[in-house]
C-alpha positions as CSV (number, residue, x, y, z in Angstrom):
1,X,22.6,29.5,19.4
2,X,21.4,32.8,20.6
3,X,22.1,34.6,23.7
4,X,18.9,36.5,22.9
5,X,16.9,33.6,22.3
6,X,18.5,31.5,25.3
7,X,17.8,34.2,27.5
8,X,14.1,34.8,26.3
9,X,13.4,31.0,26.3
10,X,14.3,30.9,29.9
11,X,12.2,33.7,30.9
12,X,9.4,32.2,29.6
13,X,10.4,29.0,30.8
14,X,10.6,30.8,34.6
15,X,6.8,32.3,33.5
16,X,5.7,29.0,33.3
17,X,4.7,29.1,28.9
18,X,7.3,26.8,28.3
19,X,8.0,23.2,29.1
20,X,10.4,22.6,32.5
21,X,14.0,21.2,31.5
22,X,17.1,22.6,30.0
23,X,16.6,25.3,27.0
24,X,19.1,24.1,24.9
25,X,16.6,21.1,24.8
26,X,13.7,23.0,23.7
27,X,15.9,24.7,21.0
28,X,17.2,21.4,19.6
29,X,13.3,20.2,19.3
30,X,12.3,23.4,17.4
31,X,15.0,22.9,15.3
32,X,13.7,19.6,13.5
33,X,11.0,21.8,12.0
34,X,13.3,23.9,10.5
35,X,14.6,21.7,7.5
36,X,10.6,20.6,6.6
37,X,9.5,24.4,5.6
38,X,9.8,25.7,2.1
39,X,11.6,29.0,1.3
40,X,9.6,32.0,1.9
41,X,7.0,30.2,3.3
42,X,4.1,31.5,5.0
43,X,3.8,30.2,8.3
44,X,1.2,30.0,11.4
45,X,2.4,28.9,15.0
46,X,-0.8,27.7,16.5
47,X,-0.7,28.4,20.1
48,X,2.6,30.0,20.2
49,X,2.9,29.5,24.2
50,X,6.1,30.2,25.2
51,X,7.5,30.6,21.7
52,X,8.7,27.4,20.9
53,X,9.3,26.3,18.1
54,X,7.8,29.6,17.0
55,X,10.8,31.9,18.4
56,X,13.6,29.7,17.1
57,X,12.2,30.3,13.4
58,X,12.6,33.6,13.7
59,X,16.3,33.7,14.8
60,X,17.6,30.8,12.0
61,X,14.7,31.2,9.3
62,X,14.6,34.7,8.5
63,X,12.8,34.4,5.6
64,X,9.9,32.7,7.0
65,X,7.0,35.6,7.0
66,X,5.7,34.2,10.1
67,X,2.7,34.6,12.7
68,X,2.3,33.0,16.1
69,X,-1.0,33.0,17.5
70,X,-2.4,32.2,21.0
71,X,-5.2,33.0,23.1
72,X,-3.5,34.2,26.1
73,X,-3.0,38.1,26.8
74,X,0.4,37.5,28.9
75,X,1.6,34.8,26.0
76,X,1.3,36.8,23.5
77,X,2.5,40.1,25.3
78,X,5.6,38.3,26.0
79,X,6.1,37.0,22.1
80,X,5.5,40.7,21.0
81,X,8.3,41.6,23.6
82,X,10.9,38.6,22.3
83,X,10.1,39.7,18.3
84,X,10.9,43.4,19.5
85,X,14.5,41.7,21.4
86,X,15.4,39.8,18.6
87,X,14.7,43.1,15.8
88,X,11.8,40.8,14.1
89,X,8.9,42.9,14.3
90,X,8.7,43.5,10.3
91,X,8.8,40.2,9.9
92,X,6.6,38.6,12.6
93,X,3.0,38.9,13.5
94,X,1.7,38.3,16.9
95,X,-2.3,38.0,17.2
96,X,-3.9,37.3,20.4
97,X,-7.3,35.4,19.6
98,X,-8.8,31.9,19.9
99,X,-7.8,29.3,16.4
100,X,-11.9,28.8,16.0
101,X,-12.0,32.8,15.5
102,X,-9.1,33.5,14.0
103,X,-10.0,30.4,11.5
104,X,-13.2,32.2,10.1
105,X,-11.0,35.7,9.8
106,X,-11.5,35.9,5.8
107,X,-7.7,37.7,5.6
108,X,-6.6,34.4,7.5
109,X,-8.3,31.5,6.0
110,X,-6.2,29.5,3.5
111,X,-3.8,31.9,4.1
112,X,-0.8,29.5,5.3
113,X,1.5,27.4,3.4
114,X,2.3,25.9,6.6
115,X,1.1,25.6,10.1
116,X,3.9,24.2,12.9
117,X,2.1,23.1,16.2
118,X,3.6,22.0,19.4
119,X,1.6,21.1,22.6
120,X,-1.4,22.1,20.7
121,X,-4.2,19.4,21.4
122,X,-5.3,16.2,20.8
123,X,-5.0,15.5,17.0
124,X,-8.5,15.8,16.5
125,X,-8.5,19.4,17.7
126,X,-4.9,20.3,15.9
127,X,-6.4,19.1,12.9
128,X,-9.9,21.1,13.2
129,X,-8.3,24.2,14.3
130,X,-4.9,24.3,11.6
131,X,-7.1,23.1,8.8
132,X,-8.7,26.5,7.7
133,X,-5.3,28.7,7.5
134,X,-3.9,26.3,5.3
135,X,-3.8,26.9,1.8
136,X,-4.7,23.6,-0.6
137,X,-1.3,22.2,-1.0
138,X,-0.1,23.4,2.3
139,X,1.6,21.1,4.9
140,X,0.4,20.8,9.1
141,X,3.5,19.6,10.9
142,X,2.6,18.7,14.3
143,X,5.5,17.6,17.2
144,X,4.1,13.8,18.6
145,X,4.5,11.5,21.0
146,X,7.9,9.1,20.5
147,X,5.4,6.6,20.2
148,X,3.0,8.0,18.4
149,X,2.9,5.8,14.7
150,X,2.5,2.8,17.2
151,X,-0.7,4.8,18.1
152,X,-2.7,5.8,15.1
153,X,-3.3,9.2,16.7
154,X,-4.5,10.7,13.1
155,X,-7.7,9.1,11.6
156,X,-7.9,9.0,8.0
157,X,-11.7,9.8,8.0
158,X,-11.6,12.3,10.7
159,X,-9.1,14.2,8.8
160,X,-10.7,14.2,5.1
161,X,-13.5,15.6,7.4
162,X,-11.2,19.1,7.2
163,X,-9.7,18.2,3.4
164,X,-6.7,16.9,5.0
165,X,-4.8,13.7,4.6
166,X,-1.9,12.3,7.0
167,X,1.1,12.2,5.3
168,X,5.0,10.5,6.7
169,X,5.9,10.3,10.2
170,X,9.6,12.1,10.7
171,X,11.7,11.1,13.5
172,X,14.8,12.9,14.1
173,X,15.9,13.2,17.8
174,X,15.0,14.6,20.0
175,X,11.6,15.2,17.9
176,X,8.8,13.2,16.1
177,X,6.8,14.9,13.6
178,X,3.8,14.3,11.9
179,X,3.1,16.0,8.2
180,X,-0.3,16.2,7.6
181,X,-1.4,17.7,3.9
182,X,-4.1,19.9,3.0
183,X,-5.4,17.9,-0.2
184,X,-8.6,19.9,-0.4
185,X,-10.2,23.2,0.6
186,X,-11.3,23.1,4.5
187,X,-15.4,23.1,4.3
188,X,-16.5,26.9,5.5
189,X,-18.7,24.9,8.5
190,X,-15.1,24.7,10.4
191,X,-13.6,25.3,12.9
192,X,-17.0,24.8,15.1
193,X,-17.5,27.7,17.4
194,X,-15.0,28.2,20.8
195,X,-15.0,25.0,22.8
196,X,-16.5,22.5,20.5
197,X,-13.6,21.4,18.6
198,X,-12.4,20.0,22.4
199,X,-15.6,19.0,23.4
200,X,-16.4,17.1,20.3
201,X,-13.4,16.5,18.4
202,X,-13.5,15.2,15.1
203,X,-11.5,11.8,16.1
């Protein structure tokens, strides 16, 4: 593991963008999304936070291109500052802005091969929001609840709403994820505008 990435983690841990609890933790969890994205992918973190797993891809999958994304000025001014620690900044792009207006950004829609989400939202708002960067054929991989195939968290119909289709459950501890794929293109009507997708999510 790396110093540099231990040490960050925990500041942003002390800032209050990342989970309490041991970092070593935090690392391990990011880890299991390592092993489900392709070579060279393109990938989106939506809502990057405190740079989980989005940080940890950039220190043991260099050749991810990859770009976190959240809304928050002293979120993302902290990622920028971690990618320029850990000599990733040609490599990673940071972008302050909300998903349901970076969504309708023509240089950003279907753009993805894969989007990794973490702490995100309700499945019903992961879904809207990661739906339009996702090329069709790309892969949502979303972090869940232990419990969450006991739950049905992802409706079928709510999802093809988005062109999207839940695909198998992963559980390798300490993680859980859910693949979701991307069978068709995402209709051009979503994501809603700011707020709605929480307000009135899909499911």
């Amino acid at each position: 593991m790396s110093d540099t990435l231990v040490e960050l983690l925990g500041i942003a841990r002390d800032r209050g963008f990342l989970g309490p609890g041991d970092v070593a933790f935090h690392v391990e969890h990011a880890r299991v999304f390592i092993g489900l994205l392709d070579d060279g992918a393109r990938v989106l973190d939506l809502g990057s936070g405190g740079g989980v797993p989005g940080l940890v891809l950039v220190v043991e999958r260099p050749d991810l291109s990859l770009t976190m994304l959240d809304a928050n000025g002293r979120r993302t001014a902290f990622l920028e500052e971690a990618i320029a620690a850990l000599d990733a900044i040609d490599r990673v792009d940071v972008i302050r802005g909300r998903a349901e207006v970076v969504g309708r950004d023509p240089q950003m829609r279907g753009a993805f091969d894969q989007v990794v989400s973490r702490s995100f939202g309700p499945p019903g708002v992961v879904a809207e929001c990661a739906a339009p960067f996702l090329r069709v054929g790309g892969r949502l991989i979303v972090s869940e609840p232990e419990d969450a195939a006991e739950m049905c968290r992802w409706d079928p119909a709510g999802l093809s709403i988005v062109g999207m289709s839940a695909g198998p459950t992963l559980r390798q501890s300490p993680a859980t994820l859910q693949m979701i794929e991307q069978t068709e293109r995402c209709p051009d009507r979503y994501p809603r505008r700011i707020g709605v997708p929480s307000k009135r999510p899909l499911f």
